[in-house]
VOPAGU-2260 file (C-alpha; in pm, 1 decimal, decimal comma):
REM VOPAGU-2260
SITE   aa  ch    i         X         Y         Z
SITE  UNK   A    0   23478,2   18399,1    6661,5
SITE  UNK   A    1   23631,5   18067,9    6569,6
SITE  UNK   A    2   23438,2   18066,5    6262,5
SITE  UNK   A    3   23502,1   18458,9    6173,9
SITE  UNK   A    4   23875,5   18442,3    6141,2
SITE  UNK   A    5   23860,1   18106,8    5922,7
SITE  UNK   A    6   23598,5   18294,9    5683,1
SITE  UNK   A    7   23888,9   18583,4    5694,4
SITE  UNK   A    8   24155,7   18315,0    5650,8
SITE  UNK   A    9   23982,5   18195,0    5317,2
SITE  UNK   A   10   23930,4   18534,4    5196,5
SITE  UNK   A   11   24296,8   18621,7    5247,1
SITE  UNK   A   12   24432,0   18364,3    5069,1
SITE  UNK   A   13   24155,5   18344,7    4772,4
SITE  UNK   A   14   24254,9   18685,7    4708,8
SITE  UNK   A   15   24669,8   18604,2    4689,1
SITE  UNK   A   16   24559,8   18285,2    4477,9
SITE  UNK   A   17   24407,4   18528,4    4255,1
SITE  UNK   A   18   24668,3   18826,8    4260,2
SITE  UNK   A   19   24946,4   18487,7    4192,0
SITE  UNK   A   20   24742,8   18369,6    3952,0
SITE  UNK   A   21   24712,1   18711,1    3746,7
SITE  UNK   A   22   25113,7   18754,8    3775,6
SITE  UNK   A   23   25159,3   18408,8    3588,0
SITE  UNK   A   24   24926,5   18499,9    3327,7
């Protein structure tokens, strides 16, 4: 489960890293 919510962490913020990235631009 432990391993679940990190792979959800990541995918949370590589998808506001993105979304930030695209507002700089």
């Amino acid at each position: 489960r432990s391993y679940e919510a990190n792979l959800n962490a990541i995918e949370a913020a590589r998808g506001m890293t993105m979304r930030t990235i695209d507002l700089l631009k």
